[in-house]
MIDOSE-1310 file (N, C-alpha, C; in nm, 2 decimals, decimal comma, always signed):
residues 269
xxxx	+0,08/-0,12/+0,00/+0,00/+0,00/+0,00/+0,08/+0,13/+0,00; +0,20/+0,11/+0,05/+0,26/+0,27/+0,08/+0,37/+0,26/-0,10; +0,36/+0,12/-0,12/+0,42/+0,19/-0,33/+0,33/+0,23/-0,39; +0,18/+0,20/-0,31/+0,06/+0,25/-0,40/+0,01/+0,40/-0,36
xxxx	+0,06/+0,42/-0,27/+0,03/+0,57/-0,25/+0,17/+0,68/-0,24; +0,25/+0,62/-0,28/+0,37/+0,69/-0,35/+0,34/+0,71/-0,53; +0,30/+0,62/-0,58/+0,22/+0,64/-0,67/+0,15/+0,71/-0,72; +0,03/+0,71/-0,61/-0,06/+0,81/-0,63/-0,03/+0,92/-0,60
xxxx	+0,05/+1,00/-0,49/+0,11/+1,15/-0,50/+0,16/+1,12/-0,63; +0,26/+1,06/-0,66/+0,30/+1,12/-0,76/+0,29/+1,12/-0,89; +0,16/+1,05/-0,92/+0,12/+1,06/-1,07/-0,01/+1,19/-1,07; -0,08/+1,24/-0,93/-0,18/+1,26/-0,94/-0,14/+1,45/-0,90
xxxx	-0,04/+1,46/-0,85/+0,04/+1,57/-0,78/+0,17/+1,58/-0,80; +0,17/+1,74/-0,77/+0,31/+1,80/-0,83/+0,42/+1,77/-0,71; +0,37/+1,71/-0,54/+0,43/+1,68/-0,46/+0,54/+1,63/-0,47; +0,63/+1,63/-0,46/+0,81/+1,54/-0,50/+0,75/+1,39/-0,37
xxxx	+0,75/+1,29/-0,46/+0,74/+1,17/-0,44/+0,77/+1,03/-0,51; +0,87/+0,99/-0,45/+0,99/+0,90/-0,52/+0,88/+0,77/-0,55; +0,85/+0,70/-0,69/+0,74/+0,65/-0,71/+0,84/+0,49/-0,68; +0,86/+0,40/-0,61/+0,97/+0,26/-0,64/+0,88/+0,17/-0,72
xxxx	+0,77/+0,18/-0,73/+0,71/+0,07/-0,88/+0,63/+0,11/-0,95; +0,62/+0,08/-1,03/+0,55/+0,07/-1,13/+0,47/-0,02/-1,22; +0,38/-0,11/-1,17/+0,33/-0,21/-1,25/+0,14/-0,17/-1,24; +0,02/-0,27/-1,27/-0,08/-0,25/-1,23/-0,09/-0,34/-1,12
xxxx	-0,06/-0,37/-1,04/-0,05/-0,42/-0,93/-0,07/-0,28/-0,82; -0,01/-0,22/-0,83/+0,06/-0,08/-0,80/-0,06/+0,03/-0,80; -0,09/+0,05/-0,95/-0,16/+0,11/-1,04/-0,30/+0,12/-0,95; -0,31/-0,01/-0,89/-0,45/-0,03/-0,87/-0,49/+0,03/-0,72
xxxx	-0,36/-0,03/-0,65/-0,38/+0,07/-0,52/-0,36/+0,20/-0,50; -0,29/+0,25/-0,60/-0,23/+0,39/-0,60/-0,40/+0,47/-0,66; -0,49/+0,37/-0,73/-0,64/+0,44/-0,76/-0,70/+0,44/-0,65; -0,72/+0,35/-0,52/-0,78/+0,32/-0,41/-0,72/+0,46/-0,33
xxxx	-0,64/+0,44/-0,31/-0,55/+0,56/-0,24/-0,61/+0,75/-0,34; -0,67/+0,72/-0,44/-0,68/+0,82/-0,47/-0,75/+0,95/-0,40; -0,89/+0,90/-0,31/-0,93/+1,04/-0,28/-0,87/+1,08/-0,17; -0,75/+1,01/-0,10/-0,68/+1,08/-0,02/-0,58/+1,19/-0,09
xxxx	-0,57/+1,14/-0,17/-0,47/+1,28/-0,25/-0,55/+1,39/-0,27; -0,68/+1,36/-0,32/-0,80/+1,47/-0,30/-0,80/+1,55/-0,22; -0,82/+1,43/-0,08/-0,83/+1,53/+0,08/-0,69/+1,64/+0,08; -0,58/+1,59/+0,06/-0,46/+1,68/+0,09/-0,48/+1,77/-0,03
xxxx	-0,51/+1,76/-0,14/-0,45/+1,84/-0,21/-0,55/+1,94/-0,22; -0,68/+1,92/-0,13/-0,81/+2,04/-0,11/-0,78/+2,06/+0,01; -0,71/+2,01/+0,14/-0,67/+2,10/+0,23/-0,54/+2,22/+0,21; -0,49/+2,19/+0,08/-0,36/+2,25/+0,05/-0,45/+2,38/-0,03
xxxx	-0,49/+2,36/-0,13/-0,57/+2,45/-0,15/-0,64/+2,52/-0,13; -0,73/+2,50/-0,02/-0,83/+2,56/+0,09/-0,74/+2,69/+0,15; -0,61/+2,68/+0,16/-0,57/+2,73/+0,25/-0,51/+2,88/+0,22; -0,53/+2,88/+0,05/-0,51/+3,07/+0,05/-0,64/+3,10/+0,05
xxxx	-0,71/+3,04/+0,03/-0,83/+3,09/-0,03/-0,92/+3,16/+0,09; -0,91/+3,07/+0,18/-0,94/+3,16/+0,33/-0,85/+3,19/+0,41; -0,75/+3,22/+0,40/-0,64/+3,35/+0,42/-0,69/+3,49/+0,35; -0,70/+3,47/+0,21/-0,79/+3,59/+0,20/-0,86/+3,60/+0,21
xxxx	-0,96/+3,52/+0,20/-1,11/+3,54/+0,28/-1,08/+3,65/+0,38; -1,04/+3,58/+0,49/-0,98/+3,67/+0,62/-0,96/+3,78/+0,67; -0,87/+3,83/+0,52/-0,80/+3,96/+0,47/-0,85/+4,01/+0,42; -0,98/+4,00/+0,37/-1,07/+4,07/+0,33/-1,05/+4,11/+0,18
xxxx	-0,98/+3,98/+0,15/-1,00/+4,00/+0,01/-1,12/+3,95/-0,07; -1,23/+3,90/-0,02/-1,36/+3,89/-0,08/-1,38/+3,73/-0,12; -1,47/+3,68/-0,11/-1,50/+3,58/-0,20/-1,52/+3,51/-0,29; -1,51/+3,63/-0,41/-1,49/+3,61/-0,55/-1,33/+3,58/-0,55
xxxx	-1,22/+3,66/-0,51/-1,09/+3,66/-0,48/-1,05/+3,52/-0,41; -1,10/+3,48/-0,30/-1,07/+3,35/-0,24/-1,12/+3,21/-0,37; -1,20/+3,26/-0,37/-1,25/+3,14/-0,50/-1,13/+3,11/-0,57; -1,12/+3,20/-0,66/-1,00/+3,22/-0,77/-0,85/+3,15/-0,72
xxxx	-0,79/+3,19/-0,60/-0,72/+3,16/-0,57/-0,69/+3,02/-0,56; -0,80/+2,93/-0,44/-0,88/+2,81/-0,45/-0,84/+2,72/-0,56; -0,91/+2,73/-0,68/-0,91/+2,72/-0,80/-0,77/+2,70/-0,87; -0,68/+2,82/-0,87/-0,54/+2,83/-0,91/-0,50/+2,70/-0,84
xxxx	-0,49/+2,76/-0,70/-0,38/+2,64/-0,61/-0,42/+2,49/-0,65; -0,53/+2,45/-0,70/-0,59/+2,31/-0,74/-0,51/+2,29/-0,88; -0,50/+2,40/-0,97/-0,46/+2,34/-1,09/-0,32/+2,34/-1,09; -0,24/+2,44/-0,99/-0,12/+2,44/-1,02/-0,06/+2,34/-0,92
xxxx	-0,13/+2,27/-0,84/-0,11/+2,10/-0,73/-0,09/+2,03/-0,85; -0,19/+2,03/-0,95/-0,18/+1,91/-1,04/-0,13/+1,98/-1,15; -0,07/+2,04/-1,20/+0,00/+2,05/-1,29/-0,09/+2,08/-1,41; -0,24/+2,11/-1,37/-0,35/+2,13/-1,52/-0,37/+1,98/-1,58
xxxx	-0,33/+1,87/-1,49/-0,35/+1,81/-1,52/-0,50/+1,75/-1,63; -0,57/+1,73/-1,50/-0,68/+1,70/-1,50/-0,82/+1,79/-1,58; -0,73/+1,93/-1,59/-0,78/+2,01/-1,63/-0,77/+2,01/-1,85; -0,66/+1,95/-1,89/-0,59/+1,93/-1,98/-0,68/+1,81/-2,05
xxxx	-0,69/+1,73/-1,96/-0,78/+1,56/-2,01/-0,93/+1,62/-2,05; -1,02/+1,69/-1,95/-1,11/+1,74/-1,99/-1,15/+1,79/-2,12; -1,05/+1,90/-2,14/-1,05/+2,00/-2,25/-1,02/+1,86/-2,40; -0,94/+1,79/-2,33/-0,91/+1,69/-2,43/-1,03/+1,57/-2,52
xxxx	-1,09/+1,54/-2,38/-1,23/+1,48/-2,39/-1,33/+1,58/-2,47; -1,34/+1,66/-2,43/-1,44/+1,78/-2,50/-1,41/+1,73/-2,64; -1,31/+1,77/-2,68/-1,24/+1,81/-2,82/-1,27/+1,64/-2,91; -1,22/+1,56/-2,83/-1,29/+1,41/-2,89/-1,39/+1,36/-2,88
xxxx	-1,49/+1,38/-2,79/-1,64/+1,39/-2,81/-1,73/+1,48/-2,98; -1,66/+1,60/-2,92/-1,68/+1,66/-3,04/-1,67/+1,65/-3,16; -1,59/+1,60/-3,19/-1,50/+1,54/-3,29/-1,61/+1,50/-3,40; -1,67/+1,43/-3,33/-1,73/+1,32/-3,45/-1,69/+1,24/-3,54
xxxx	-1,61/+1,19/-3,52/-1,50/+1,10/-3,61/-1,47/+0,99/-3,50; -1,43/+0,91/-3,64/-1,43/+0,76/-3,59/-1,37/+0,75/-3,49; -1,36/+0,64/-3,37/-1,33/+0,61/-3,24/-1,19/+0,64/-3,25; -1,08/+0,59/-3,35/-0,92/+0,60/-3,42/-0,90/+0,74/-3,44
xxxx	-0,97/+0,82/-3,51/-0,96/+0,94/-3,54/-0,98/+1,00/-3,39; -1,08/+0,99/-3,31/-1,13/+1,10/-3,23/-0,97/+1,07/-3,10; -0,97/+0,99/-3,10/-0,83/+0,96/-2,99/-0,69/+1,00/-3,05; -0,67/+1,05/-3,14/-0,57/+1,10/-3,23/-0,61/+1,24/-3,22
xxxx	-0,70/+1,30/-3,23/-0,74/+1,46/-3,23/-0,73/+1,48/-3,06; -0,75/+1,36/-2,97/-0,74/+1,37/-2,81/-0,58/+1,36/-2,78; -0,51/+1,30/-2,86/-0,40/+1,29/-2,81/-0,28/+1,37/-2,88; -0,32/+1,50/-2,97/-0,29/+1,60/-3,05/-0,22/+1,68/-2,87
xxxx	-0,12/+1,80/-2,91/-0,09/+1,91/-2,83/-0,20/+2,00/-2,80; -0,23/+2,10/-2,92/-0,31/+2,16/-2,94/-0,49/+2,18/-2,89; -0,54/+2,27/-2,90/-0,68/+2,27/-2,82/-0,76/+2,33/-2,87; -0,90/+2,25/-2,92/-0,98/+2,27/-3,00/-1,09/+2,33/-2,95
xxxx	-1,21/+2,45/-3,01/-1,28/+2,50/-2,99/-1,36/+2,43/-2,90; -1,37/+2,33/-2,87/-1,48/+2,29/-2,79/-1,40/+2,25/-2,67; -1,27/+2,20/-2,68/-1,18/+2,18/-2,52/-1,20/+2,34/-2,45; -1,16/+2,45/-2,58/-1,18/+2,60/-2,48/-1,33/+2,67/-2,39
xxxx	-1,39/+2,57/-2,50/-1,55/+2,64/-2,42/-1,56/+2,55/-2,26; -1,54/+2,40/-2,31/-1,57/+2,33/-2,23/-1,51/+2,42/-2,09; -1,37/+2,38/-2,10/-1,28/+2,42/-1,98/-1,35/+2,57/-1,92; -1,35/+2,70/-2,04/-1,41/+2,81/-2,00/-1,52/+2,75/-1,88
xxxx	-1,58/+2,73/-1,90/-1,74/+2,69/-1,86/-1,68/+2,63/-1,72; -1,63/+2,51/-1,73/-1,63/+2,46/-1,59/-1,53/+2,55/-1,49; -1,41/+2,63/-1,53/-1,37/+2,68/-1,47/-1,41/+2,84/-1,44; -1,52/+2,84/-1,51/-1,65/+2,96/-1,43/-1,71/+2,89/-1,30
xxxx	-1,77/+2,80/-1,38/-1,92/+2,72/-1,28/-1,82/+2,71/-1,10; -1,68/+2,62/-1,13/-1,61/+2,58/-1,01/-1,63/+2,76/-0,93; -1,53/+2,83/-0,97/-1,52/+2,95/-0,92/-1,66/+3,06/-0,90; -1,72/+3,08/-0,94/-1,88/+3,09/-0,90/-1,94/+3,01/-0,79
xxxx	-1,92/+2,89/-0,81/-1,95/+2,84/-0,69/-1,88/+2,80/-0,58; -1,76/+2,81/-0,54/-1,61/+2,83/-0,41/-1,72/+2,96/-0,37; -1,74/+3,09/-0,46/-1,72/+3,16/-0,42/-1,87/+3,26/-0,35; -1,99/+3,15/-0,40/-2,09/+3,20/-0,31/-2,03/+3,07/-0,22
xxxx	-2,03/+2,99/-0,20/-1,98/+2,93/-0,06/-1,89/+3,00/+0,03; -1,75/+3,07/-0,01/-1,72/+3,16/+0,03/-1,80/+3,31/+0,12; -1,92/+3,30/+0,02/-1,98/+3,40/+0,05/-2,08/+3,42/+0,22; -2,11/+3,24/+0,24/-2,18/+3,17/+0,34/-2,09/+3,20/+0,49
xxxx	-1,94/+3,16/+0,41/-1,85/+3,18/+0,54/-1,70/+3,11/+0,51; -1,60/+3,15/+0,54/-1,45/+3,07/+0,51/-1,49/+2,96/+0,53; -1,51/+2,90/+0,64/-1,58/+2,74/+0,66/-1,62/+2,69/+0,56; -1,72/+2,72/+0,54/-1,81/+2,69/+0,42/-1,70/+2,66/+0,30
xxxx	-1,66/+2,77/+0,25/-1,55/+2,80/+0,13/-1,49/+2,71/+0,17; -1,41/+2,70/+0,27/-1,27/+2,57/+0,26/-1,34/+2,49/+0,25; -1,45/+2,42/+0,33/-1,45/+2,27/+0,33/-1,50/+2,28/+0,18; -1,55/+2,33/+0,11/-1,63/+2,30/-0,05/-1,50/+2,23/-0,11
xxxx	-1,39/+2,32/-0,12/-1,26/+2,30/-0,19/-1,23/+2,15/-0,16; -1,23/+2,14/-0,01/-1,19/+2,01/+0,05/-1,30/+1,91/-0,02; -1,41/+1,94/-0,03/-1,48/+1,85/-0,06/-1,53/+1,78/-0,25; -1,49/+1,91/-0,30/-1,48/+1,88/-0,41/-1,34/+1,89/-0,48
xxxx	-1,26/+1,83/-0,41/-1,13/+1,73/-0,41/-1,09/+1,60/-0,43; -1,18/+1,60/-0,31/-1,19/+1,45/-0,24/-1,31/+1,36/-0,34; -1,41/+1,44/-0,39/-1,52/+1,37/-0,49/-1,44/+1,39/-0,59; -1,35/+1,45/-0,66/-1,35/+1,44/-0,78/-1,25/+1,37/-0,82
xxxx	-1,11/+1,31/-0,70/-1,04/+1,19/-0,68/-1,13/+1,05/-0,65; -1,22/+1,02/-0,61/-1,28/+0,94/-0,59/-1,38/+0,89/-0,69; -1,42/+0,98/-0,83/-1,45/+0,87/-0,92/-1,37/+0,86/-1,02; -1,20/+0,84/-0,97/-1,12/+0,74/-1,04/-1,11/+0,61/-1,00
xxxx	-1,20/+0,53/-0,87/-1,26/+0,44/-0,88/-1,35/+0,39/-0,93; -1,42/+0,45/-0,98/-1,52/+0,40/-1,08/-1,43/+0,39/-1,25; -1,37/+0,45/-1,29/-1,31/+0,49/-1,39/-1,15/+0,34/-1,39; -1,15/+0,32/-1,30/-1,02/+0,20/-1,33/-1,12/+0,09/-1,20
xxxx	-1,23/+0,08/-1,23/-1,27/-0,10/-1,15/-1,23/-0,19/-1,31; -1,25/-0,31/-1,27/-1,26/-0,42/-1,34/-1,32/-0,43/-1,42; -1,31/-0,47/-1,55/-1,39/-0,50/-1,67/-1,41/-0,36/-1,73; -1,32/-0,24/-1,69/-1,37/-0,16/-1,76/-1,27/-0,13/-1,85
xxxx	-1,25/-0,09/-2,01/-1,11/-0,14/-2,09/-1,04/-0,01/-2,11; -0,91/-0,05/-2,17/-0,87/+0,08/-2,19/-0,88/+0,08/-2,34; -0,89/+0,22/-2,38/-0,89/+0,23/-2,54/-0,74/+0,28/-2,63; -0,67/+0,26/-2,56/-0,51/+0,23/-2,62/-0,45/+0,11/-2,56
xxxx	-0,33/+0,04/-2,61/-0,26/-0,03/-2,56/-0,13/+0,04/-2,48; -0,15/+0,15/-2,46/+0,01/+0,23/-2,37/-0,06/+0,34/-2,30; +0,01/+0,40/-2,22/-0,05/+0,52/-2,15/-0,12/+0,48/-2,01; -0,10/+0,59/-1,96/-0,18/+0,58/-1,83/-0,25/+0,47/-1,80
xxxx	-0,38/+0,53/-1,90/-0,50/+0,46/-1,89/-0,53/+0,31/-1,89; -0,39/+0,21/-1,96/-0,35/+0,13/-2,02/-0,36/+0,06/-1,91; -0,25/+0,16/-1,80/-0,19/+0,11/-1,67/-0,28/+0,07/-1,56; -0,39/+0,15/-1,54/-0,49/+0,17/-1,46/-0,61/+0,06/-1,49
xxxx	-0,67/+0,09/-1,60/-0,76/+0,02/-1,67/-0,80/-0,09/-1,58; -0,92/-0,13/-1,53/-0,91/-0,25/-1,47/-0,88/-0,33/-1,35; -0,83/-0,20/-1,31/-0,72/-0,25/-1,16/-0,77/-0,25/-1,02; -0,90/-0,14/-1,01/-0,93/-0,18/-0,94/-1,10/-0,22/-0,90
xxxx	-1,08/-0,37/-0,79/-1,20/-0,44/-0,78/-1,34/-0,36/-0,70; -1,44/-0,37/-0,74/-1,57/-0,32/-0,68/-1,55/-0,37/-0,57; -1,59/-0,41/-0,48/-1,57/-0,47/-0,32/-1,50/-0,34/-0,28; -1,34/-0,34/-0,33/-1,27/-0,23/-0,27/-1,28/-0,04/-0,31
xxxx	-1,34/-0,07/-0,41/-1,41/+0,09/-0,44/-1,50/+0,11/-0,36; -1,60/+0,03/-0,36/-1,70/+0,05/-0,27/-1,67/+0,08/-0,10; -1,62/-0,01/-0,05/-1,56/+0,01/+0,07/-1,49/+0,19/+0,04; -1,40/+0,16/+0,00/-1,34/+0,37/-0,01/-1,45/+0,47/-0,02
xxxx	-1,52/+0,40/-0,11/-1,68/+0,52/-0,13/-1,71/+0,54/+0,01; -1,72/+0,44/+0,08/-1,79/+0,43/+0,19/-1,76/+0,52/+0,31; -1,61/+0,51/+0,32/-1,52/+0,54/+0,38/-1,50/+0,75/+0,36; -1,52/+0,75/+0,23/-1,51/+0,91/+0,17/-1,66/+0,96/+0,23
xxxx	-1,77/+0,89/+0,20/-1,90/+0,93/+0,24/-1,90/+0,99/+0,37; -1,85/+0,94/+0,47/-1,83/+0,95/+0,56/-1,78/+1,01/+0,64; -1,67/+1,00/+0,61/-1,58/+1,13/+0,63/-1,59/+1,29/+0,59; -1,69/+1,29/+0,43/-1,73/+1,40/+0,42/-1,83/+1,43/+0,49
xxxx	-1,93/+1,34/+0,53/-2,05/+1,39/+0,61/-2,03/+1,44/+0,76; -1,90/+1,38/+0,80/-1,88/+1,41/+0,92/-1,86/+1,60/+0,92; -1,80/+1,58/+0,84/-1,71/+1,74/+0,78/-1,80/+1,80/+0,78; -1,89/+1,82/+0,69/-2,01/+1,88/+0,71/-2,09/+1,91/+0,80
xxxx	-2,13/+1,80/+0,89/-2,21/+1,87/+0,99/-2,07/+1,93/+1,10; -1,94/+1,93/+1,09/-1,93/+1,98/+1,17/-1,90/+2,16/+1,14; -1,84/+2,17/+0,96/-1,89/+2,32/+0,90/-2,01/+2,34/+0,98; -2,07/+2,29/+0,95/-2,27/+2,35/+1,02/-2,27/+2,38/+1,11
xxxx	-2,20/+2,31/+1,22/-2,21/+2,33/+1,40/-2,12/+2,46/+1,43; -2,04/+2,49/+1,31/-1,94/+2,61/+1,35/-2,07/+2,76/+1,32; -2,18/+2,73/+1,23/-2,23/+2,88/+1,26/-2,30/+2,87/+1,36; -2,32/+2,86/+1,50/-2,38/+2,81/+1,60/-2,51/+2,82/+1,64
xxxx	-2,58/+2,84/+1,73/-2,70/+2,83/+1,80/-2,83/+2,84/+1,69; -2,77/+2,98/+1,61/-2,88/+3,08/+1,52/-2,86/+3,00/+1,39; -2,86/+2,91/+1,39/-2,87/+2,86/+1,21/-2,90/+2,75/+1,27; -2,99/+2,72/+1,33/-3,11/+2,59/+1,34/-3,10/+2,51/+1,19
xxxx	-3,05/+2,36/+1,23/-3,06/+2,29/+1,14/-2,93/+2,24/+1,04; -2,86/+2,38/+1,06/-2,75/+2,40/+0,98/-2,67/+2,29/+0,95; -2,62/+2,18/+1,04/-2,55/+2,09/+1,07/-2,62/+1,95/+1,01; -2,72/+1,91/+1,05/-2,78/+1,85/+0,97/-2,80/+1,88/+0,82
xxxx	-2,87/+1,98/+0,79/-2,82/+2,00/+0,59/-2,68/+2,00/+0,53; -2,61/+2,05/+0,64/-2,46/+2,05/+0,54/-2,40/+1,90/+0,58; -2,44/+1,81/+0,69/-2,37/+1,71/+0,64/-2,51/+1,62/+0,55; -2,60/+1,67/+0,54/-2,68/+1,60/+0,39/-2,63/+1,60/+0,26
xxxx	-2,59/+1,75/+0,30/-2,52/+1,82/+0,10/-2,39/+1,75/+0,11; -2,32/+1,73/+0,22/-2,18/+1,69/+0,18/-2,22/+1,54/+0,16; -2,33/+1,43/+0,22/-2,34/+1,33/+0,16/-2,40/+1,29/+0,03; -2,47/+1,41/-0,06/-2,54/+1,43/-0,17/-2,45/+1,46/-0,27
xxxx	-2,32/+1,52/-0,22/-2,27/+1,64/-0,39/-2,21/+1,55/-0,37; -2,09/+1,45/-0,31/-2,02/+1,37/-0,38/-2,08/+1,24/-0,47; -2,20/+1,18/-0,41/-2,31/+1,10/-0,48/-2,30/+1,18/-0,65; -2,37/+1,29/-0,67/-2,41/+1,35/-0,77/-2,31/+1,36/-0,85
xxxx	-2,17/+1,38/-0,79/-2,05/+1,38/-0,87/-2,06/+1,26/-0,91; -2,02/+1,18/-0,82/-2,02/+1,04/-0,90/-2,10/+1,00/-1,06; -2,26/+1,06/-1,00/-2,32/+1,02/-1,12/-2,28/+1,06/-1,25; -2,25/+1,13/-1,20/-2,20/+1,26/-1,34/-2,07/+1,16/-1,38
xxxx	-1,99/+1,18/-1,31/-1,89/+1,10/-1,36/-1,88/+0,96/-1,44; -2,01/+0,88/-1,41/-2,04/+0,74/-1,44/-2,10/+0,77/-1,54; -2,16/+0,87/-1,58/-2,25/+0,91/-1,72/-2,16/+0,97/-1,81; -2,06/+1,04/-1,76/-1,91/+1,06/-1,90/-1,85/+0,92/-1,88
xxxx	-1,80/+0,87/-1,81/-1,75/+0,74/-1,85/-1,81/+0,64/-1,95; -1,92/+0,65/-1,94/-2,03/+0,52/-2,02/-2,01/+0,59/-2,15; -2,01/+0,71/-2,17/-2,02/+0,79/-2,28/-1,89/+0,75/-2,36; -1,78/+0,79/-2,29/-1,65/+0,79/-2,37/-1,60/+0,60/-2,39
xxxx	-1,66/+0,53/-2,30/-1,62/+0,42/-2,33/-1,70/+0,34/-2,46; -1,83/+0,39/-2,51/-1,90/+0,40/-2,58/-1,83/+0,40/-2,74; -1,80/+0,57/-2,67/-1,74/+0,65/-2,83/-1,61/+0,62/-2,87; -1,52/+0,61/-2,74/-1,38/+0,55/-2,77/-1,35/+0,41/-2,77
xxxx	-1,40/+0,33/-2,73/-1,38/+0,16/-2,71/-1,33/+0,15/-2,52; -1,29/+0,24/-2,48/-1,25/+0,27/-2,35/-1,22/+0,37/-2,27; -1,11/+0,39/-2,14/-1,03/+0,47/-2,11/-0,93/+0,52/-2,14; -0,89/+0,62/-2,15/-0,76/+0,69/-2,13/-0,71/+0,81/-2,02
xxxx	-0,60/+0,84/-1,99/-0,53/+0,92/-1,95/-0,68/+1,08/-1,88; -0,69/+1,07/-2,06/-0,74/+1,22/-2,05/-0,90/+1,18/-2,01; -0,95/+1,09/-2,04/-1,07/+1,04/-2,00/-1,10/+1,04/-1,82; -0,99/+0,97/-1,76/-0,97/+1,01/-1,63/-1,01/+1,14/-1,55
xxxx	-0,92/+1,18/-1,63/-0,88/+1,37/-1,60/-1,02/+1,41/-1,62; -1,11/+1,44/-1,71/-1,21/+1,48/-1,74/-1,35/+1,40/-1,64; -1,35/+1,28/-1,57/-1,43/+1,26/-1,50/-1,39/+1,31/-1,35; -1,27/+1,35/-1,30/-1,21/+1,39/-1,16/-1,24/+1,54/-1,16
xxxx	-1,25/+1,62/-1,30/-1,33/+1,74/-1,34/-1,44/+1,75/-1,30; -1,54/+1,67/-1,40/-1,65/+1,66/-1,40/-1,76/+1,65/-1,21; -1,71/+1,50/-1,17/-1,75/+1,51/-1,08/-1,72/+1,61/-0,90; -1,59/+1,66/-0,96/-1,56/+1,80/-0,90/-1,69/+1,90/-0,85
xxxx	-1,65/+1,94/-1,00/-1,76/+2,01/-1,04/-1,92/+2,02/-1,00; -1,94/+1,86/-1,04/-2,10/+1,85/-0,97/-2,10/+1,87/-0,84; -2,02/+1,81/-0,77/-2,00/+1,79/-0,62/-2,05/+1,94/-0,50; -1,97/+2,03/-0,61/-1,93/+2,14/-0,54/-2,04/+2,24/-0,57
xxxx	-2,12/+2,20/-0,71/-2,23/+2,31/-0,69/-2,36/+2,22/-0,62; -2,33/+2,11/-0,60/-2,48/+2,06/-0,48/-2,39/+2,12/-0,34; -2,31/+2,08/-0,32/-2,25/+2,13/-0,20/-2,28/+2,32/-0,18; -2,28/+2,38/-0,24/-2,26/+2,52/-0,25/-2,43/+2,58/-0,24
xxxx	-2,56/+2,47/-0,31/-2,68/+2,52/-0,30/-2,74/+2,47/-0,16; -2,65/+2,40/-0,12/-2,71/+2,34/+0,01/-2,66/+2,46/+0,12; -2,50/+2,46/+0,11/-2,49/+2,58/+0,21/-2,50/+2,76/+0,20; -2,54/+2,74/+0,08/-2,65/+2,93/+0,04/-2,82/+2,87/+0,09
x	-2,84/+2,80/+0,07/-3,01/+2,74/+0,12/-3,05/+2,81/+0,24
């Protein structure tokens, strides 16, 4: 477990983490181990974003920041795969062709809308959560971290293929078993709900209820993410014969994203 989560820092984060194997053996725990890289790398991030909060640099400003520190942890990773998916969805060309225009440098009108879009929706919503209270704001970050690492279990269980023979995706594909996703689901649910109601209990006496809805939303927006995520997966496995790299990246997006605007209507509600 600890080559599988040297792994995962360091395929998933910009952290300096000496990876000693490499196999899908590896591959597979380093996916299990994933939404913990989530948790850290949304506590890492959380953490200018309500510093300025603080400082009164506003909540549109913490958002942003938020936001940055997430892509520059991962290196745009994930942000890169998206835009990439976009662009091969779009495509409309044959499964061979569309994975050739995905694994191009360059970035095509529909990867810029895509990405535009989501990296409005993310920052609009940090930043009425921000608006609720830093609390609020950090845990969102934290929380749509942790969901949007967590449906790379769904995205590398068993029987699910890859649509190249090399690459990432190659690596992952498959590796890891339902029994042990589900148990991590479980495990994540949990942990976020705890989170939540205890964000809630921090606005005290006068927000009746508060603690109970926000650990509801935090056990709802990661759900929602998921779904989201399992509905681009089905899609691109569909269109492309499988996973890839950037297919990954684009569901850790995706379900981000969802996560964080059920999370964000629950705590403006």
């Amino acid at each position: 477990m600890f080559a599988g989560l040297r792994f995962a820092f360091g395929t998933l984060s910009v952290l300096r983490v000496r990876v000693s194997r490499w196999d899908r053996p590896t591959a597979g725990r380093a996916m299990l181990c994933a939404p913990l890289v989530g948790l850290v790398l949304g506590l890492l991030a959380a953490v200018p974003g309500a510093a300025l909060d603080r400082l009164g640099g506003g909540p549109l400003l913490a958002a942003v920041a938020c936001v940055a520190a997430l892509g520059a942890l991962t290196r745009g990773l994930h942000l890169d795969g998206l835009a990439d998916v976009a662009d091969g969805l779009g495509s409309n060309k044959p499964p061979a062709a569309a994975l050739a225009v995905m694994k191009a440098s360059d970035i095509g009108p529909f990867g810029v809308v895509v990405l535009l879009l989501v990296l409005l929706a993310q920052i609009a919503s940090l930043a009425r959560a921000f608006g609720v209270g830093a609390g609020a704001g950090a845990f969102a970050v934290l929380l749509a971290a942790t969901a949007g690492r967590a449906a790379l279990l769904l995205g590398c269980r068993v029987g699910t293929p890859s649509a190249r023979p090399d690459g990432l995706g190659a690596m992952v594909a498959g590796t890891v078993r339902s029994r042990y996703a589900a148990l991590v689901a479980l495990a994540v649910l949990a942990l976020l709900g705890a989170g939540g109601w205890a964000v809630g209990g921090l606005g005290g006496a006068g927000h009746g209820g508060w603690g109970a809805r926000a650990a509801l939303g935090a056990l709802l927006a990661p759900l929602c993410g998921l779904a989201c995520a399992a509905a681009l997966l089905t899609r691109c496995v569909r269109r492309f014969g499988g996973i890839t790299g950037d297919v990954l990246g684009a569901m850790v997006e995706t379900s981000a994203t969802a996560a964080l605007l059920v999370w964000t209507l629950f705590a403006a509600s």
